[in-house]
N, C-alpha and C positions, 0 to 999 in steps of 0.2 A: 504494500500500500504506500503510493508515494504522493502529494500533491503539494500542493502550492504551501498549506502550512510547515508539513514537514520541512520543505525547503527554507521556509521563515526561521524554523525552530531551531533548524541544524547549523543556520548560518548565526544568529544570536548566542546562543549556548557552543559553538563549535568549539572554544577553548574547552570547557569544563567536559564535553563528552570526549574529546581526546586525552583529558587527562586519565579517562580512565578506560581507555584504548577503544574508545567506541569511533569509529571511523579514521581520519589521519593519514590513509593508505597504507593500512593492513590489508593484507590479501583474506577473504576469509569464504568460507562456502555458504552462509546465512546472516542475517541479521533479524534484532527482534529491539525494538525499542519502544520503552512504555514513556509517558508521564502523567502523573497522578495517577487515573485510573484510564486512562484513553490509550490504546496500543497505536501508535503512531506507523509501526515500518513491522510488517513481520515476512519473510521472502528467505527464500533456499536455493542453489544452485545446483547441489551435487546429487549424483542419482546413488536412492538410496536413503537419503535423509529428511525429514522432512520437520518442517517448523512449526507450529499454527498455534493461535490463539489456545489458552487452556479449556476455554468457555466453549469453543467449538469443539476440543477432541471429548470435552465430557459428551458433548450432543452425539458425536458421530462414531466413538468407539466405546461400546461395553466396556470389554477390557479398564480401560482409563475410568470410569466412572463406576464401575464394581470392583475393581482388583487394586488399581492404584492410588486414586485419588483419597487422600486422609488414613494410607494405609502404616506406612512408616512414621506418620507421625501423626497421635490420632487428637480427636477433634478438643478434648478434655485434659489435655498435657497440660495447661494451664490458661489465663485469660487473654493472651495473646493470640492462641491458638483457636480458643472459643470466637473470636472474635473475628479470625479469619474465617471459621465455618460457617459465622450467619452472612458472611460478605460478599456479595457477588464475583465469581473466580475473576482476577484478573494476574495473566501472568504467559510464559508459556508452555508447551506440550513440545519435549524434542525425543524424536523417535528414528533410531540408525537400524534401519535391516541386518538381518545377521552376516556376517562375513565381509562385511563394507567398512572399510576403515579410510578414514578422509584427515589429511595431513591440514590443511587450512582451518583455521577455529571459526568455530563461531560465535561474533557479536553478540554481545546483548548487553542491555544499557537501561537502569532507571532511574527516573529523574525527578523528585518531589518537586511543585513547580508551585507549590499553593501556602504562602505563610500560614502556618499553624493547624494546617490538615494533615491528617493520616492516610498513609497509601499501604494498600492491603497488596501482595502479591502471594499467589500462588504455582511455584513452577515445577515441573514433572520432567527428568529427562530419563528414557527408556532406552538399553543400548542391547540391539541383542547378538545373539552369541557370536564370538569372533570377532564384533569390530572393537571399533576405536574412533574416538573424537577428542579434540581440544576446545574448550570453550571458555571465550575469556567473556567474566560477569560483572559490569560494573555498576557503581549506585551513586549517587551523585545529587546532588540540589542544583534549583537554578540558582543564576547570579543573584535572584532578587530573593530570595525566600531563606530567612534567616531562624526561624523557629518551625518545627513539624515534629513527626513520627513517622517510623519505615517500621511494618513489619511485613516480614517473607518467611513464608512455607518453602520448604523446597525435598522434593523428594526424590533419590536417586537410585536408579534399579541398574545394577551394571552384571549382564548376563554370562552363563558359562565363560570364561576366554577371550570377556570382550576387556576394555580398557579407558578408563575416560580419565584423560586430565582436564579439573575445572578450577581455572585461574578466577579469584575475585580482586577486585580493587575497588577502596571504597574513597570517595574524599563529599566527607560532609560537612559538619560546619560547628561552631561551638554552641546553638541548642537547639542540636538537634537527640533524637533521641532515637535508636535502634535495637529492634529486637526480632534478629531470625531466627527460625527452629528450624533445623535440617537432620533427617535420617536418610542412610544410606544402608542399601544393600546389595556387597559386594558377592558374587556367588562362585562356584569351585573353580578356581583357576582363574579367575579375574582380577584386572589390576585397575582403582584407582587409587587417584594424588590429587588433591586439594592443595594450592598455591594461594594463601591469604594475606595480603596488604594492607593495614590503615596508617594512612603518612598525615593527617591532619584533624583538625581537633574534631569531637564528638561530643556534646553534653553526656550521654551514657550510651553503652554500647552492652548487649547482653548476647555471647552465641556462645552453645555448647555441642555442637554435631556431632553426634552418633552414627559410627558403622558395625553394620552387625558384619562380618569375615565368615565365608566356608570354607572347606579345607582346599586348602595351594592358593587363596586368594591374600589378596595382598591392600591394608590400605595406610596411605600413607598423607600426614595431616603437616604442612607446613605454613608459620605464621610469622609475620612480620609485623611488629606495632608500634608506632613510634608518638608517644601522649606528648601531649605537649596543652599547655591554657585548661588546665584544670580537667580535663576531659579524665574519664571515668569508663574506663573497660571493664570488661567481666570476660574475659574467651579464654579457652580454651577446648578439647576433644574428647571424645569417649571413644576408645573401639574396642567390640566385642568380638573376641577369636572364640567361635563357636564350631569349626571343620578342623581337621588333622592337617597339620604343615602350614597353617593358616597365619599370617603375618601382619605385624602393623609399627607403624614408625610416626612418633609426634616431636615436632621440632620447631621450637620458637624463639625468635630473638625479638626483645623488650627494649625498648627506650624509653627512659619516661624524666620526662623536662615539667613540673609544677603538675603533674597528671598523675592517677590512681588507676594500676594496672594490676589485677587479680587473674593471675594464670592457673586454669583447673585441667589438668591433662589429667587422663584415664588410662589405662588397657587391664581388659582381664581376658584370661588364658583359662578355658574352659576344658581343653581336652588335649592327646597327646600330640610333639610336635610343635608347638602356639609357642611364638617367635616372636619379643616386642621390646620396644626401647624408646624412650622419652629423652629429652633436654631441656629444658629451661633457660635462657640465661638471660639475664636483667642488667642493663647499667643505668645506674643512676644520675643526672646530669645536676642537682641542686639538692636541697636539702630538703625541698618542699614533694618532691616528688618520691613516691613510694609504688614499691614491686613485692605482690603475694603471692610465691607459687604455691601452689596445693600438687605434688606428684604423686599420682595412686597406684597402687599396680593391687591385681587382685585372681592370686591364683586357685585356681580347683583343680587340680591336676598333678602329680609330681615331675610326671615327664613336661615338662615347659621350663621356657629362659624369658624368664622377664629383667629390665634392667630399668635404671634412669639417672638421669642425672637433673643438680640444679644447681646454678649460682649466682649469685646478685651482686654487685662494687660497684665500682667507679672506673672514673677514663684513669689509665694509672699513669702517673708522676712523670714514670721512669721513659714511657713510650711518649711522652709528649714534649718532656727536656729533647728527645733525641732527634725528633722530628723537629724541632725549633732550632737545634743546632746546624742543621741541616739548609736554612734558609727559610724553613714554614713560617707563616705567622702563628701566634695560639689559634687564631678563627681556624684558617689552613689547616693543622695538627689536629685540630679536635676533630673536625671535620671529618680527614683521611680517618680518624681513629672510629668514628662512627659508622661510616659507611661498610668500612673491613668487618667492623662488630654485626652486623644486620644483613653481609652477604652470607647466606647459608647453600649456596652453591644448589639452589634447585635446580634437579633431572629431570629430564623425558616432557620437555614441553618445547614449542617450537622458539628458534632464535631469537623472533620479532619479538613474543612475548616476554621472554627472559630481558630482552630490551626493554621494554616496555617498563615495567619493574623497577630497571637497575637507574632508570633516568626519572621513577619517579622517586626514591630513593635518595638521588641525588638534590634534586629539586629541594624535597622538603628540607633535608639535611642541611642545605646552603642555605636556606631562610629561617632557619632556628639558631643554628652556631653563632 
């Protein structure tokens, strides 16, 4: 769906939806772009995949409206969730035929556009057996809209052997306020990897994603946060190794400049084989700013390896005299120091993306130091 407004809107807001890689000339095979509640752009290219509004695949496929819809995450998980189930679905349905795996990611973008209103999303992505997608998700406000609420459903069904990497990137604003529920379910010999961004302030921020794991599957949760003007996180992951050889890996790098950042990572190993490992690590940049990991690990099993780590400091002394001896300035020094601190070297996603990422990364970093 393309017309004359999307064209207003794209051109208007074009900074802010490339900040979170929504168009900019990325190559991709779909796009789907909402604000508030109006779906602006939803369109696919690759044969094999398909896009469409959430509200039509409930009309048009059983399936999706008996088996998916409210399934991983149900309607009474708590009042956010209640309140996306009396909402009209807005969101979308992304479905990869089995054996179809498509190298181009795809788009998708939403955009609070209305001071002080709530935007409900609800999105499905269904991948079945054997393929593979990239999908980069971003969230975003307009220029003008300085207080709201975001909340997002999102439910991920990722089949025998299939694989999805799904990159988010979020840049909201200081009151706003954010709360998505997401379950996933990874099934026997499936791979995904969740790639998670927030480089700018948030008034609160609530996500705890859950994947249930079968055996040989694999899922893997990486996050990058960087608080800054009081902003107020809650994130972290759960994943349940419920199959034999069944794997998961949670890995988060913290920043936190006058901001409150409470890190909740999970894994439990329910049967033989169940492979899993955490990190944490937190730097502090001021005195005002504080970091709470919570690391859990929770086994049922003998035969299993769970691990974790966590640690919290400061930018150290010793590395920032040496970088200043060197010609840095402090800003310079801190700088490089943060940057190195927040790269965690994420795999298995395409170039541009990983691009995409390390320049917003930079960005933020340069207008905080």
């Amino acid at each position: 769906m393309q017309d004359k407004r999307l064209d207003e809107i794209i051109s208007n807001e074009n900074s802010r939806l490339e900040e979170i890689g929504y168009g900019g000339g990325l190559p991709s095979c779909g796009n789907f772009l909402v604000m508030d509640a109006s779906v602006l752009e939803s369109m696919y290219a690759a044969s094999g995949l398909e896009i469409i509004p959430i509200s039509d695949a409930i009309e048009k496929y059983p399936r999706v409206r008996d088996e998916l819809y409210f399934s991983l995450v149900k309607k009474d998980k708590n009042e956010y969730t209640r309140l996306a189930s009396g909402a009209r679905p807005v969101g979308y349905y992304i479905r990869v035929e089995p054996g179809v795996k498509i190298e181009d990611p795809v788009q998708a973008a939403f955009m609070l556009a209305s001071t002080g209103g709530t935007q409900v999303i609800h999105n499905i992505i269904d991948l079945g057996q054997g393929s593979g997608l990239n999908i980069l998700n971003g969230c975003t406000t307009s220029c003008q809209v300085f207080q709201g609420k975001h909340v997002g459903i999102t439910e991920v069904y990722v089949s025998e052997g299939a694989s999805l990497s799904y990159t988010m990137l979020h840049n909201w604003g200081k009151d706003i306020e954010v709360y998505p529920v997401t379950g996933i379910h990874v099934e026997k010999n499936a791979r995904f990897v969740s790639n998670y961004a927030a480089m700018t302030a948030v008034k609160k921020l609530v996500a705890y994603p859950t994947a249930w794991v079968e055996a040989g599957g694999s899922a893997r949760f990486h996050s990058i946060i960087y608080s800054k003007n009081n902003s107020h996180f809650d994130m972290g992951a759960r994943a349940v190794l419920k199959g034999e050889d069944s794997g998961a890996e949670i890995i988060s790098r913290v920043v936190s400049e006058a901001g409150i950042v409470i890190s909740r990572q999970m894994i439990e190993g329910l049967t033989t084989g169940c492979k899993g490992h955490m990190e944490c690590s937190g730097l502090l940049l001021d005195e005002k700013a504080v970091i709470h990991t919570i690391p859990e690990l929770k086994g049922a099993h003998p035969d299993i390896n769970l691990s974790h780590e966590a640690a919290v400091g400061r930018i150290s002394s010793k590395e920032l005299s040496y970088l200043m001896a060197r010609g840095l300035t402090e800003e310079e020094a801190r700088s490089l120091i943060i940057r190195g601190f927040l790269d965690i070297g994420i795999e298995g996603i395409p170039p541009r993306i990983h691009d995409i990422i390390e320049d917003t990364i930079k960005k933020s970093v340069r207008g905080s130091v």
